[in-house]
C-alpha positions in Angstrom: -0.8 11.1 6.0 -2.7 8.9 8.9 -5.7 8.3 7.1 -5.4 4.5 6.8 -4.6 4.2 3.4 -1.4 1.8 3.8 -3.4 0.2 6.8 -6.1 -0.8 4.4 -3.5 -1.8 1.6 -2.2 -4.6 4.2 -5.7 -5.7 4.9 -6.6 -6.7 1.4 -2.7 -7.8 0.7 -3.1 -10.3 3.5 -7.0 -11.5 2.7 -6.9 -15.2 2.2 -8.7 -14.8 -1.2 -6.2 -12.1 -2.7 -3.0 -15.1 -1.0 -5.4 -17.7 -2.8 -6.0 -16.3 -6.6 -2.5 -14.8 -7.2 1.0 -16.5 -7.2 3.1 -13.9 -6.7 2.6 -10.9 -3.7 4.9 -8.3 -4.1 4.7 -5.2 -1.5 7.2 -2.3 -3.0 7.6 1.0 -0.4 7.8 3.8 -2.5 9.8 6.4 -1.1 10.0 9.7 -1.7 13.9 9.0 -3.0 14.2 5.4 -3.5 16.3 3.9 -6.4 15.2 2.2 -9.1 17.6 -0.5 -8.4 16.7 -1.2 -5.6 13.0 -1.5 -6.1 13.4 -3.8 -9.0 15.9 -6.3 -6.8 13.3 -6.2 -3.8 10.2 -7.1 -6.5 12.4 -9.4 -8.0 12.8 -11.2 -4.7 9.3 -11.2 -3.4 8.5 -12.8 -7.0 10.7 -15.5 -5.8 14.0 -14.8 -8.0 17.6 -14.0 -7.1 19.2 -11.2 -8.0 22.5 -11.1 -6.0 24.7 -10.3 -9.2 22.9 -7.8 -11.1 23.5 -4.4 -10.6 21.9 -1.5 -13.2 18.5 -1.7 -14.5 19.1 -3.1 -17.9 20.2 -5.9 -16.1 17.0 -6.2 -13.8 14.3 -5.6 -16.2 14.3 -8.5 -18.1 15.0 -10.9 -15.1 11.8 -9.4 -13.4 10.0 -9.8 -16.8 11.2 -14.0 -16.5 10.4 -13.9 -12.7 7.1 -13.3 -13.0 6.1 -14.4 -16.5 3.3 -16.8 -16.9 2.0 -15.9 -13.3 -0.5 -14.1 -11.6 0.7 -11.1 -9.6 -1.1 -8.8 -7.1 1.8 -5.9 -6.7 1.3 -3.4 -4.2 2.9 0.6 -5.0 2.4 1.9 -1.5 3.1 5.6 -0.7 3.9 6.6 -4.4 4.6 10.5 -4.7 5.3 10.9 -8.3 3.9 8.4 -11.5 7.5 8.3 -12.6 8.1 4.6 -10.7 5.1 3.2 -12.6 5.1 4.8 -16.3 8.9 4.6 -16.7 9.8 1.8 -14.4 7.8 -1.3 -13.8 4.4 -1.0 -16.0 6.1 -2.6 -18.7 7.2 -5.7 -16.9 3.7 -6.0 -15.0 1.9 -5.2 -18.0 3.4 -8.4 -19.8 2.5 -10.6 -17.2 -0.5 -13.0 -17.9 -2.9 -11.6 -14.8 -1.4 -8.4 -12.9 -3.4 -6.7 -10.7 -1.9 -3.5 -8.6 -2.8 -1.8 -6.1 -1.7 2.0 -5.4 -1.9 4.0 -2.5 -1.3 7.6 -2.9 -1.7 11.3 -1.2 -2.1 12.6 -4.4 -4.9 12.0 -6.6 -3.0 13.5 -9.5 -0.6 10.8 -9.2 -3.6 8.2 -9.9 -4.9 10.1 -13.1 -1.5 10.1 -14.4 -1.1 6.4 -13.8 -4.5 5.6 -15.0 -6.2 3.9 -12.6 -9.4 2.4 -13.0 -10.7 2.7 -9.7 -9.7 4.9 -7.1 -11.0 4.7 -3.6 -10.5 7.6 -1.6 -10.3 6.9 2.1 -11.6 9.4 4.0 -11.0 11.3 7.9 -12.6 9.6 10.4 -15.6 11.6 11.8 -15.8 12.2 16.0 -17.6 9.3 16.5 -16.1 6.6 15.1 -12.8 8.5 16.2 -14.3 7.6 20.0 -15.0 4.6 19.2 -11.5 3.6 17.9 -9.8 5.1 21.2 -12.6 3.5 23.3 -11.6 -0.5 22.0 -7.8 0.6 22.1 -8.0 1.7 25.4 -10.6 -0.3 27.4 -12.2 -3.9 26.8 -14.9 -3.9 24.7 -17.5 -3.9 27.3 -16.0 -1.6 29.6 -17.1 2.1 29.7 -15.7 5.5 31.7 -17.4 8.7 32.3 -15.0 10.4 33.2 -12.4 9.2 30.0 -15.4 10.4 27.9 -14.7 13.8 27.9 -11.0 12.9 27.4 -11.4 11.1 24.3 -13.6 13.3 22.8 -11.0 16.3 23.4 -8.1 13.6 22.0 -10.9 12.6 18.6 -11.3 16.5 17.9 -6.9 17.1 18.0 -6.5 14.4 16.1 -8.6 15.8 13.1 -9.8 12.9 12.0 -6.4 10.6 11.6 -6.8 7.3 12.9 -2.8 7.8 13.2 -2.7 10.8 15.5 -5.1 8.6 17.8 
């Protein structure tokens, strides 16, 4: 955890071109114990439909499957700990759409083999230096330097093992 992985998630949720080529942007936080009730009402609302009255799944499903059918969706699975929410749950309805793309983001690598991804991109520890350089901008303008902070970064890049997070 800290790596970036959500953090780079938003960046290409929120790119103009990703808002411009799909209709529909769902973002769904997978939990470690979330419901699947709940997941489906939230998708079904960020696809634009209500869902006030339903309650249990087989109610859901098919409402998410008419929400979204006919349109292009760019879903977003963010922090998913077990392949469970995708093979049992909602690959089904996103398969059926006309032009679904997803986007996972994952500790696990496992998890991404049993989903079968088609591209995985692992995002890696920062090293030392670009670890300074991150505290450097958060801390100071761009064009202003310390000596004496230096030494304090550096100490602060090495504890925080690489985690843009911890920094």
């Amino acid at each position: 955890g800290g790596v970036g992985k959500t953090t780079l998630a938003q960046k290409i949720y929120n790119e103009q071109r990703i808002r411009e080529k799909f209709q529909v942007h769902i973002w769904l936080c997978i939990s470690q114990n979330y419901t699947e009730t709940s997941l489906l009402k939230q998708a079904i609302r960020m696809a634009g439909g209500i869902c006030d009255q339903l309650e249990t799944k087989t109610e859901l499903l098919p409402l998410l499957v008419d929400t979204i059918r006919g349109k292009s969706v760019f879903l977003v699975l963010d922090d998913v700990w077990k392949s469970d929410v995708w093979i049992d749950l909602l690959r089904l309805p996103f398969l059926r759409g006309l032009n679904s793309h997803i986007l996972v983001t994952s500790r696990n690598l496992d998890v991404l083999v049993e989903m079968h991804a088609t591209y995985t991109h692992r995002v890696n520890k920062m090293n030392d230096c670009d670890g300074l350089e991150l505290q450097m901008k958060m801390s100071l303008g761009p064009y202003e330097q310390s000596r004496e902070l230096q030494w304090c970064w550096i100490s602060n890049c090495q504890k925080g093992y690489g985690l843009p997070l911890a920094l």
